[in-house]
Every structure is written in structure tokens, then in C-alpha cells.
C-alpha positions in Angstrom: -54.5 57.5 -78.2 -53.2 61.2 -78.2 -50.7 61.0 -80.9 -50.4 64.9 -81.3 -50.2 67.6 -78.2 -53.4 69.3 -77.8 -54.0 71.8 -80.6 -57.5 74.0 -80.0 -59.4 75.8 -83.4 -59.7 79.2 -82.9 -59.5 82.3 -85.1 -55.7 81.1 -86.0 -55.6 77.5 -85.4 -57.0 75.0 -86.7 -58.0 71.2 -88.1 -58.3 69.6 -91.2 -59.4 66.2 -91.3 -60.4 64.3 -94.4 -60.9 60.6 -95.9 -61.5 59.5 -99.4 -62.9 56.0 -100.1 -61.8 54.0 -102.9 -63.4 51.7 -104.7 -61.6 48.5 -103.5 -62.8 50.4 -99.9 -58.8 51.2 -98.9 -58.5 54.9 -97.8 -56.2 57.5 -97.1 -56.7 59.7 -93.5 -55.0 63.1 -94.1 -54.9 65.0 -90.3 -53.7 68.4 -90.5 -53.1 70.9 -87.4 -52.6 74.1 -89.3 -52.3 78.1 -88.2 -52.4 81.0 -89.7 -50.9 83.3 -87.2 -48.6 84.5 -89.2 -51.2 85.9 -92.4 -50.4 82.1 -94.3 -51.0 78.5 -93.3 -48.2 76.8 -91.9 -48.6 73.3 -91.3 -48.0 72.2 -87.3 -48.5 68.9 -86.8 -49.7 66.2 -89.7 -50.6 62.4 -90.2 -51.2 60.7 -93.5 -52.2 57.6 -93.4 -53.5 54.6 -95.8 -55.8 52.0 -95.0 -56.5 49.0 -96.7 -58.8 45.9 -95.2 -58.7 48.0 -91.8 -55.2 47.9 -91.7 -52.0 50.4 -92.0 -50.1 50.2 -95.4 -48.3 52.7 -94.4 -48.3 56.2 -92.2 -46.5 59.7 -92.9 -46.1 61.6 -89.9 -43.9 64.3 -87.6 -44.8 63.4 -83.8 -41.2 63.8 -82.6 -41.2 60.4 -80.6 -38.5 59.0 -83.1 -35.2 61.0 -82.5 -32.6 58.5 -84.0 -34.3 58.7 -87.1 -32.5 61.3 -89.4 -35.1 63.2 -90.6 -36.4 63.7 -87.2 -39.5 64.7 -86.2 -40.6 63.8 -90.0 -41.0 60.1 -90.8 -42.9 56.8 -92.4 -44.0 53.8 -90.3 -44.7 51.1 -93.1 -46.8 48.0 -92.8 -48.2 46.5 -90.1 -45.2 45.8 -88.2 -45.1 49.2 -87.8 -41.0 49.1 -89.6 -39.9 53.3 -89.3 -38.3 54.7 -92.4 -36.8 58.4 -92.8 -39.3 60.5 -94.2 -39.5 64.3 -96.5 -42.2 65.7 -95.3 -44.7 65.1 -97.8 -47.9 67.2 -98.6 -51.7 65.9 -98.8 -51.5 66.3 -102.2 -48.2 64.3 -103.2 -49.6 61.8 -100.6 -52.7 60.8 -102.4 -51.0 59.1 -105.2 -48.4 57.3 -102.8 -51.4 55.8 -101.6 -52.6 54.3 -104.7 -49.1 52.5 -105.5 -49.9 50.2 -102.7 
């Protein structure tokens, strides 16, 4: 499933896509669409997840297909029932230690 419109790399565009195993073998997936059209990276489109037992704990993300939240398009989906919370938009690096909370 397509959660993000279609985003091509080119000389201004592009992915960043990384996971980091822990040793109790739970992960975080970090999905970035960023550009740099404009001489800096500006974040387009994101996804932080956490895994644990090949399950969600919990997912950051701005796909705007939750309006009547009020941080709209930013927001968490927590657990595996999928429960939406308003959301900051975080950063990959504040992210990572979320993760290990859980």
C-alpha cells in the first residue's frame, strides 16, 4: 500500500530510508521524502515507525488522510488498534529515543 503520493529521486528530490535493529530485534523504520529545491532540505513527506515482534508500537506520520485531527496532516497512530493521536511533527532524531520508551 501507497501511503505517500509518488515522489521520484532526481537531482532535487529525494529518499531516505533507514532501520536500526535492536537487540531485543524491535526497530524503528524512519521514511523520509526530502528536496532540496530550494539550496536546503525540506522535509515532504515522512513516516516513523516502531516495530516490535512484527508489530506497530506506534507510527509518526503526515499523510493528510486524517483532517479532524488538530494537528492535521501531522499525527501518531498508536498500537495495534491503530488509536490516532495529535501529533508535533517530530524529527528522526527526537524519534529514536521515543522508540526505546516502549
Amino acid at each position: 500500500m501507497n501511503r505517500f503520493p509518488s515522489f521520484t529521486s532526481d537531482d532535487y528530490n529525494g529518499l531516505i530510508r533507514c532501520r536500526v535493529y535492536f537487540w531485543d530485534s524491535s526497530f524503528p523504520d524512519i521514511y523520509e521524502a526530502v528536496s532540496t529545491e530550494l539550496s536546503y532540505p525540506v522535509r515532504i513527506n515522512y513516516a516513523y515507525t516502531y516495530l516490535r515482534n512484527d508489530q506497530r508500537v506506534f507510527r509518526y506520520d503526515n499523510a493528510p488522510h486524517h483532517p479532524e485531527i488538530a494537528t492535521h496532516p501531522h499525527h501518531k497512530h498508536i498500537g495495534p488498534k491503530d488509536r490516532l493521536a495529535p501529533a508535533a511533527s517530530p524529527t528522526s532524531v527526537r524519534f529514536l529515543p521515543k522508540s526505546r520508551l516502549y
